[in-house]
N, C-alpha and C positions, 0 to 999 in steps of 0.2 A: 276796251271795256274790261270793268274788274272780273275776277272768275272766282267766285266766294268759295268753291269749295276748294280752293290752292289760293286763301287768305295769306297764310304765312309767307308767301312771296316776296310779299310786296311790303314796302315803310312807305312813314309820310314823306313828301317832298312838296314843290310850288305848286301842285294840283291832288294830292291828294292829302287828305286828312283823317283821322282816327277822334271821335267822341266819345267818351264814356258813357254819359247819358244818363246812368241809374238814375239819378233824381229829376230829371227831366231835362226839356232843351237846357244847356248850357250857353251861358253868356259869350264865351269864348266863338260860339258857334258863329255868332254874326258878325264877327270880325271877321272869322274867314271868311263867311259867303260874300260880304264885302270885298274882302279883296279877289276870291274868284271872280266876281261879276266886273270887276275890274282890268279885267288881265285876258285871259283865255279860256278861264271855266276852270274847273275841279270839279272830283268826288269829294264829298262828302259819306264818311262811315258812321254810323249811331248807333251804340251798342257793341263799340271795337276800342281797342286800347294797343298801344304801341309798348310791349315789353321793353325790359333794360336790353336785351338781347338785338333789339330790333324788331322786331318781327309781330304782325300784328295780331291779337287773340280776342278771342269774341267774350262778350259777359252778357250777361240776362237780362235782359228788360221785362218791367213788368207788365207794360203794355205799350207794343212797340208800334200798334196801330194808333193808339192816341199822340205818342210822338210825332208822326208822322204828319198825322192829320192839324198838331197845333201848328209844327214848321208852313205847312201850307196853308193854315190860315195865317199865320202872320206872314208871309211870302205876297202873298194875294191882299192882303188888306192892313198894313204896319201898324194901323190906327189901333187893330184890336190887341196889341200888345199890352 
């Protein structure tokens, strides 16, 4: 499991990934979940970004429960996308 308050640890690889998110889900996003659900699963981050350095740092959402909540409706029901 990830440990968010020791984020910097970790970069993306084949199960993990970093979103920006500021303007909302991002397109990009379901490509990866697609190939998670394909493979053996990943994390998915929302609200994280992978510096030039590597290493990942958080940014602001401005409402990270409505993110959330559109991912799983569209998760639960494709049609309403």
């Amino acid at each position: 499991m990830i440990e968010l308050a020791q984020l910097t640890r970790y970069q993306e690889n084949n199960r993990l990934e970093a979103k920006k998110a500021q303007g909302g889900l991002p397109h990009s996003l379901w490509e990866t979940y697609s190939a998670f659900a394909n493979t053996v699963g990943g994390v998915l981050l929302l609200g994280v970004i992978e510096t030039p350095e590597k290493y990942f740092q958080t940014v602001a959402l401005s409402d990270p429960q409505k993110l959330a909540d559109q991912f799983w409706q569209i998760v639960t029901n494709p049609a309403s996308a």
